[in-house]
N, CA, C and O atoms as a Maestro MAE file, in Angstrom:
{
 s_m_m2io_version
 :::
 2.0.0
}

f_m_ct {
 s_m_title
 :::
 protein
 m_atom[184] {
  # First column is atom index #
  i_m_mmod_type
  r_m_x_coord
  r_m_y_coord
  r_m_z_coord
  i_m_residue_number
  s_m_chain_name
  s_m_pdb_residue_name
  s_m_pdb_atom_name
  i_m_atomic_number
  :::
  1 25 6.918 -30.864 31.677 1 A "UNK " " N  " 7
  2 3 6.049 -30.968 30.525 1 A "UNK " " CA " 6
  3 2 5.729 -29.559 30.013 1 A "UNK " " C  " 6
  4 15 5.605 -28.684 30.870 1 A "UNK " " O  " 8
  5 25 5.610 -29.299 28.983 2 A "UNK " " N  " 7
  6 3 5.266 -27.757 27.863 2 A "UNK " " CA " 6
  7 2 4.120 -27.907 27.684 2 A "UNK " " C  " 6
  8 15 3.606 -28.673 26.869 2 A "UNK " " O  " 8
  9 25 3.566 -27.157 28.463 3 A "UNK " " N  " 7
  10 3 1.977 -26.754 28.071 3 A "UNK " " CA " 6
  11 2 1.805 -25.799 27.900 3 A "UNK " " C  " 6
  12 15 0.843 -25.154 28.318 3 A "UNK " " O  " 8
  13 25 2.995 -25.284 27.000 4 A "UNK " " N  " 7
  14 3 2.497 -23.685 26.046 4 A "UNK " " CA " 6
  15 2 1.516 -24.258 24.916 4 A "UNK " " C  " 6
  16 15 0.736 -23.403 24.496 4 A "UNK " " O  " 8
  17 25 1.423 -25.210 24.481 5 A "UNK " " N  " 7
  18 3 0.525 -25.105 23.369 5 A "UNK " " CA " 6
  19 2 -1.042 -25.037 23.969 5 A "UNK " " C  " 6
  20 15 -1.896 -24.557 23.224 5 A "UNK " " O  " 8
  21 25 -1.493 -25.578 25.502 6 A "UNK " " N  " 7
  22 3 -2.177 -25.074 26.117 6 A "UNK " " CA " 6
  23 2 -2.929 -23.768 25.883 6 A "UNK " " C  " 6
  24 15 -4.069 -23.612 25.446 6 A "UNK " " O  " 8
  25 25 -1.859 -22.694 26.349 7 A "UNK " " N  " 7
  26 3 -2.046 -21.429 26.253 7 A "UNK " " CA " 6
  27 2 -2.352 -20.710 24.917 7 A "UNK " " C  " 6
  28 15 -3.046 -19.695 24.860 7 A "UNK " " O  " 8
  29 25 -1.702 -21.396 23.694 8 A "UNK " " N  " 7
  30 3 -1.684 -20.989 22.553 8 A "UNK " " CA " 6
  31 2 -2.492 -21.353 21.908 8 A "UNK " " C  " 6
  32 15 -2.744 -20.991 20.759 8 A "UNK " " O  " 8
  33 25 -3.283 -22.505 22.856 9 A "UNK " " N  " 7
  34 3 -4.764 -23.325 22.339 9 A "UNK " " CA " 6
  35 2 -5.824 -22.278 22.673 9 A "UNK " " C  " 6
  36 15 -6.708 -21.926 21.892 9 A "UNK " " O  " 8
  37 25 -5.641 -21.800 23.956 10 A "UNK " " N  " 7
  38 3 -6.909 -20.925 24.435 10 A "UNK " " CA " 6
  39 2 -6.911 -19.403 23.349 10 A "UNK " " C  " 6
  40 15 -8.001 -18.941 23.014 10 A "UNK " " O  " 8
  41 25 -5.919 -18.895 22.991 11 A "UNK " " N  " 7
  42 3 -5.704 -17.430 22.105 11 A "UNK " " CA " 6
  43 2 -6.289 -17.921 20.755 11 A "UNK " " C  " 6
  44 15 -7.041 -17.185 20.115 11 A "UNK " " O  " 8
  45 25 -5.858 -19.498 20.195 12 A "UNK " " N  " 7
  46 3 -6.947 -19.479 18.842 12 A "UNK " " CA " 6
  47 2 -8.552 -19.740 19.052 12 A "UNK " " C  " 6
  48 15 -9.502 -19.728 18.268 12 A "UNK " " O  " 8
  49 25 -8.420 -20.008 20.612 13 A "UNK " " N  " 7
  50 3 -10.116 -20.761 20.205 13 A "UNK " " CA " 6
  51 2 -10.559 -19.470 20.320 13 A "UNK " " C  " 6
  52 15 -11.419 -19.208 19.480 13 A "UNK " " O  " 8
  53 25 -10.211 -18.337 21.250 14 A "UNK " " N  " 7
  54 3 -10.749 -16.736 21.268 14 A "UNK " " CA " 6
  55 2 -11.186 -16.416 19.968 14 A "UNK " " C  " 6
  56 15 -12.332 -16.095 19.655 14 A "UNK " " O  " 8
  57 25 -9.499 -16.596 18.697 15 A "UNK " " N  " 7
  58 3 -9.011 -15.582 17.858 15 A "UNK " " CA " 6
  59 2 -10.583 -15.989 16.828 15 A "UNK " " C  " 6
  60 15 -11.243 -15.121 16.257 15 A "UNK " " O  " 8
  61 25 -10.863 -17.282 16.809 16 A "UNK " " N  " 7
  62 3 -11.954 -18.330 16.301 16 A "UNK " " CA " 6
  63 2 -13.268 -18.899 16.829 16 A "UNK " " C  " 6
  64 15 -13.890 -19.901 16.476 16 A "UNK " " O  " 8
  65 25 -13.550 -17.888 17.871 17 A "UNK " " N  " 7
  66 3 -14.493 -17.558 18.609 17 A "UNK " " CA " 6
  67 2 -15.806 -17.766 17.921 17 A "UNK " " C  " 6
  68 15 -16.700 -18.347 18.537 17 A "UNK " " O  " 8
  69 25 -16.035 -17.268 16.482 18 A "UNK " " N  " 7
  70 3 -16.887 -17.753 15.683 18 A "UNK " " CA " 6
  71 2 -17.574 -19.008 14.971 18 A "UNK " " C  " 6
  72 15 -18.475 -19.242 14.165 18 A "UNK " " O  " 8
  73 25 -16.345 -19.867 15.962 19 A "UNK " " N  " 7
  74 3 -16.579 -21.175 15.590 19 A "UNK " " CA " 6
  75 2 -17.639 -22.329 16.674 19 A "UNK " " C  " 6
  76 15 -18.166 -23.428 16.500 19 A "UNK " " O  " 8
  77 25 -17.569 -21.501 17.625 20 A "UNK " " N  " 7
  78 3 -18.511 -21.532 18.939 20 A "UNK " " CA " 6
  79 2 -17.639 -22.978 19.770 20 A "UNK " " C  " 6
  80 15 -18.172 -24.003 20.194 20 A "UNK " " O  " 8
  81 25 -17.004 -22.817 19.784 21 A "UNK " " N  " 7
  82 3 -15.742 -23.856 20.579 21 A "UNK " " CA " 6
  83 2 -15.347 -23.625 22.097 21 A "UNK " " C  " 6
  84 15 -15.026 -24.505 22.895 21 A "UNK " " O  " 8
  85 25 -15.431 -22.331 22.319 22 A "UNK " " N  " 7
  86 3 -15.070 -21.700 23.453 22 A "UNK " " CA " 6
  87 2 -16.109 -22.376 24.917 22 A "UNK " " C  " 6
  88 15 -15.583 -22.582 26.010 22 A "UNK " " O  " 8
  89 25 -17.025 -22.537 24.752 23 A "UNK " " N  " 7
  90 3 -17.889 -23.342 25.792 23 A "UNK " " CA " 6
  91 2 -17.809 -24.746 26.047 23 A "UNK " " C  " 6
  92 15 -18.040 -25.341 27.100 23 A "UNK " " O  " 8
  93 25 -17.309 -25.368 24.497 24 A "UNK " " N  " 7
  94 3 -16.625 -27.156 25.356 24 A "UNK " " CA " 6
  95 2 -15.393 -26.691 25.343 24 A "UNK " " C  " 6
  96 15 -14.924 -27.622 24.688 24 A "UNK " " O  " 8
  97 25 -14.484 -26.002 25.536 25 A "UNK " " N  " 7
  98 3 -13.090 -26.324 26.058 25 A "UNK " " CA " 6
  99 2 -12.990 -27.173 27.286 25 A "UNK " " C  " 6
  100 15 -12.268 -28.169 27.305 25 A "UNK " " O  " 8
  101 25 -13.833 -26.724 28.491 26 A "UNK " " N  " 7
  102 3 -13.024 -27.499 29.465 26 A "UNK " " CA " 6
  103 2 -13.503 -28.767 29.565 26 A "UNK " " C  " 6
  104 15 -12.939 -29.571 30.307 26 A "UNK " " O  " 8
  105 25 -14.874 -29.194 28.650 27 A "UNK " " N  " 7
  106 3 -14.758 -30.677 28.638 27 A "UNK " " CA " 6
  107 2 -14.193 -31.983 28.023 27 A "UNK " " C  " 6
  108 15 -14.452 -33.174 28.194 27 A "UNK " " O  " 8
  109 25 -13.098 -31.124 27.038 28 A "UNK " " N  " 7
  110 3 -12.047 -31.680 25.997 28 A "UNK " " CA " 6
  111 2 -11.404 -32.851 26.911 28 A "UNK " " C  " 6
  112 15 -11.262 -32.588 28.105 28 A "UNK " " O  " 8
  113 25 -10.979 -34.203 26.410 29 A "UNK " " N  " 7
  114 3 -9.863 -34.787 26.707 29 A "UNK " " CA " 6
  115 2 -8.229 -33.742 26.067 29 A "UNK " " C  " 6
  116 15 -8.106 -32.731 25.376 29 A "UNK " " O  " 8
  117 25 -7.313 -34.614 26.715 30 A "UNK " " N  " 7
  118 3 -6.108 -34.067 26.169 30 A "UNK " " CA " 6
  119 2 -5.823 -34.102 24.833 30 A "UNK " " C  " 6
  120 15 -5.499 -33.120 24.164 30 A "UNK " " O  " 8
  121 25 -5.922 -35.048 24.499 31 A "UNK " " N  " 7
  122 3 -6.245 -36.147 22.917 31 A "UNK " " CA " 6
  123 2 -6.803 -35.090 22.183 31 A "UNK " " C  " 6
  124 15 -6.000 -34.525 21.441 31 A "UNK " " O  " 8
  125 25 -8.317 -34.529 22.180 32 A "UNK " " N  " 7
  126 3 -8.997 -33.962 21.942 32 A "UNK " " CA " 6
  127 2 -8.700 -32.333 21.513 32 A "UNK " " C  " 6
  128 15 -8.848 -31.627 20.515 32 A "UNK " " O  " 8
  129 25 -8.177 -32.188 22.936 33 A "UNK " " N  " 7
  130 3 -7.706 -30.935 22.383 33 A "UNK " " CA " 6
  131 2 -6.232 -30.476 22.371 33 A "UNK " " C  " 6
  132 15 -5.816 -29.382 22.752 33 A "UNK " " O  " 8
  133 25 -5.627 -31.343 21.945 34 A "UNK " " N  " 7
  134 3 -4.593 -31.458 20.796 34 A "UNK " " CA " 6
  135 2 -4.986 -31.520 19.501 34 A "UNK " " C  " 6
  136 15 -4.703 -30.446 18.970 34 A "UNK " " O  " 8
  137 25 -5.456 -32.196 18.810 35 A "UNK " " N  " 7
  138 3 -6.077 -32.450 17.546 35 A "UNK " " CA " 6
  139 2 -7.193 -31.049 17.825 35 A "UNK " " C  " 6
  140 15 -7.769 -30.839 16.758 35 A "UNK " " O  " 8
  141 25 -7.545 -30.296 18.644 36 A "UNK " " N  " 7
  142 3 -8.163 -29.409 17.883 36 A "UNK " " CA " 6
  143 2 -7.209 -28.093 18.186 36 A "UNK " " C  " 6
  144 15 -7.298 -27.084 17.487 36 A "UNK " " O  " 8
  145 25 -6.399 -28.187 19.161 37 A "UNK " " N  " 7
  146 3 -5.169 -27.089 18.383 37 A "UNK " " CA " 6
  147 2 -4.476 -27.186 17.281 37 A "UNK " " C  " 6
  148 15 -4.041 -26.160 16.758 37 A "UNK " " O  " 8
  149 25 -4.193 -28.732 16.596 38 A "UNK " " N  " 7
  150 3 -3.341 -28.651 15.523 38 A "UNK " " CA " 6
  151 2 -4.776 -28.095 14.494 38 A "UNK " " C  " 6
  152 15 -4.567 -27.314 13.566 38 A "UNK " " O  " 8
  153 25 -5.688 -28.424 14.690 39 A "UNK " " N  " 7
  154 3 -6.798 -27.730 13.519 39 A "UNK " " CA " 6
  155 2 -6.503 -26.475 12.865 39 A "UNK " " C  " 6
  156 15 -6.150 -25.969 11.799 39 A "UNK " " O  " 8
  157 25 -7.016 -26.104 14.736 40 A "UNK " " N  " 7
  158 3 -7.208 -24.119 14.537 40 A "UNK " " CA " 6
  159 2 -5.626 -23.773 14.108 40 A "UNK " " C  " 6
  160 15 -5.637 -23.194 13.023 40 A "UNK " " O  " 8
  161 25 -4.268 -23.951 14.627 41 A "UNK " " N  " 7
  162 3 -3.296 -24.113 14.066 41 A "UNK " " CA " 6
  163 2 -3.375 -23.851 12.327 41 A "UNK " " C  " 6
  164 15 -3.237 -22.757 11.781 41 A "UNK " " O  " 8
  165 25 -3.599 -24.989 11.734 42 A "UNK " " N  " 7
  166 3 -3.389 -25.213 10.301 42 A "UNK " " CA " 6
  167 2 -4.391 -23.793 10.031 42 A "UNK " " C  " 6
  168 15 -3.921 -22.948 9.269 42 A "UNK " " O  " 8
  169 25 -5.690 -23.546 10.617 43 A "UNK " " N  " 7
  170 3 -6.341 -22.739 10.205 43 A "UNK " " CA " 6
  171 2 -5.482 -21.263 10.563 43 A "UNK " " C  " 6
  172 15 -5.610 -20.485 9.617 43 A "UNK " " O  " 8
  173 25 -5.111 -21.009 11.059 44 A "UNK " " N  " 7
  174 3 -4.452 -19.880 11.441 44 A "UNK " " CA " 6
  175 2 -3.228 -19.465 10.507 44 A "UNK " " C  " 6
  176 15 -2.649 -18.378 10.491 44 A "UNK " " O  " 8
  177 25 -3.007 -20.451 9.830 45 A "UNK " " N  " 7
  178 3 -1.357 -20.537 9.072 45 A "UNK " " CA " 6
  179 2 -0.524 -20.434 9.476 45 A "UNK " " C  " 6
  180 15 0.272 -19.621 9.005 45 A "UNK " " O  " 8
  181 25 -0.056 -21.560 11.121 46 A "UNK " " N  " 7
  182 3 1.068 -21.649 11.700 46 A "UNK " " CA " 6
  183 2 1.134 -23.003 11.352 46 A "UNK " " C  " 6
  184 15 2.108 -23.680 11.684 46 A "UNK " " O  " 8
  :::
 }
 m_bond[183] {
  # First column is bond index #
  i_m_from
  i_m_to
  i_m_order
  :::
  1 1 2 1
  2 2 3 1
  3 3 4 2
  4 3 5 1
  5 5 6 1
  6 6 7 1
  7 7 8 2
  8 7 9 1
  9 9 10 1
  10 10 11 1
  11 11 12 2
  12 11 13 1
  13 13 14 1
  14 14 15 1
  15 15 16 2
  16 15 17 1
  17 17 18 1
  18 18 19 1
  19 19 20 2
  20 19 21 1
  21 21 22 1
  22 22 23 1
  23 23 24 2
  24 23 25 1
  25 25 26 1
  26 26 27 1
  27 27 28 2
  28 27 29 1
  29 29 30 1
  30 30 31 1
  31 31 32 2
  32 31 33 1
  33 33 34 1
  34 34 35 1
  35 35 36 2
  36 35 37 1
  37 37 38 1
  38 38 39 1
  39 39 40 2
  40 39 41 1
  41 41 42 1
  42 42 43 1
  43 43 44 2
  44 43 45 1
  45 45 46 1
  46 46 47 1
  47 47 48 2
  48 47 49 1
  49 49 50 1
  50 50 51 1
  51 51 52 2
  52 51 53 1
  53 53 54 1
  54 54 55 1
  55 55 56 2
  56 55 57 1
  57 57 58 1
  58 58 59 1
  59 59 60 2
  60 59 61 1
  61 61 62 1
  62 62 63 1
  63 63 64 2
  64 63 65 1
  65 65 66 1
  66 66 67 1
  67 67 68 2
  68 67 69 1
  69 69 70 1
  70 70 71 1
  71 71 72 2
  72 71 73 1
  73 73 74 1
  74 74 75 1
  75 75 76 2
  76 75 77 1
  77 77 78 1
  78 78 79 1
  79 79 80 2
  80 79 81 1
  81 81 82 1
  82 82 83 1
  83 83 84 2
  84 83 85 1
  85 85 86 1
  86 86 87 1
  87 87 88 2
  88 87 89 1
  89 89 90 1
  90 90 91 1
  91 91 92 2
  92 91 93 1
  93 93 94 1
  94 94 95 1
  95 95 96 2
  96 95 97 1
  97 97 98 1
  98 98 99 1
  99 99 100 2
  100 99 101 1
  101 101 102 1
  102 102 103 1
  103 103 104 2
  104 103 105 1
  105 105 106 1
  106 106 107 1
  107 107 108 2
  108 107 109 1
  109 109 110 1
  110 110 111 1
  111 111 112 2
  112 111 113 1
  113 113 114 1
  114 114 115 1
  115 115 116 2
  116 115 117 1
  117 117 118 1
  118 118 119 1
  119 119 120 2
  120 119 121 1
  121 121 122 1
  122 122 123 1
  123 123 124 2
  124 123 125 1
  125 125 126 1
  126 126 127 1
  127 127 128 2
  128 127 129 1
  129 129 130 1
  130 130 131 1
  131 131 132 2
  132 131 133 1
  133 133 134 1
  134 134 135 1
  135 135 136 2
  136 135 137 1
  137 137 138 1
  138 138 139 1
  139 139 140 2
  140 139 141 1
  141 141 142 1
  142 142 143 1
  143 143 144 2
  144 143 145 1
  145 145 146 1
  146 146 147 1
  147 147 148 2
  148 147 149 1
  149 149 150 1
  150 150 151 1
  151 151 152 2
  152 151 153 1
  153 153 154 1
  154 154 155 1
  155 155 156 2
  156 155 157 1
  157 157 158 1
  158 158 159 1
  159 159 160 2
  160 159 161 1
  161 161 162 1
  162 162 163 1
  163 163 164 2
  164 163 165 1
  165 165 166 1
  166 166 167 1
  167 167 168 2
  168 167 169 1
  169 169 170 1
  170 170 171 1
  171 171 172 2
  172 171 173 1
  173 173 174 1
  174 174 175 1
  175 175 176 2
  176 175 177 1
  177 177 178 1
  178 178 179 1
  179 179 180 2
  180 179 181 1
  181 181 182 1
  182 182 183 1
  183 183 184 2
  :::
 }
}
């Protein structure tokens, strides 16, 4: 299984740190935080 987007989840919630996200990460479902990497994603312009 690819759980780079994992990793690439944790560098936007940093990069977006201002969004105050960084303290529920680890209580995310998977579900959850998928849909909020594709967010920060779109927000990032990838």
């Amino acid at each position: 299984m690819n759980n780079q987007w994992l990793e690439d989840l944790q560098c936007l919630v940093v990069r977006f740190s201002h969004l105050g996200i960084g303290a529920d990460l680890a209580s995310l479902s998977m579900l959850e935080a998928w849909g909020l990497y594709r967010y920060l994603s779109r927000l990032a312009g990838g």
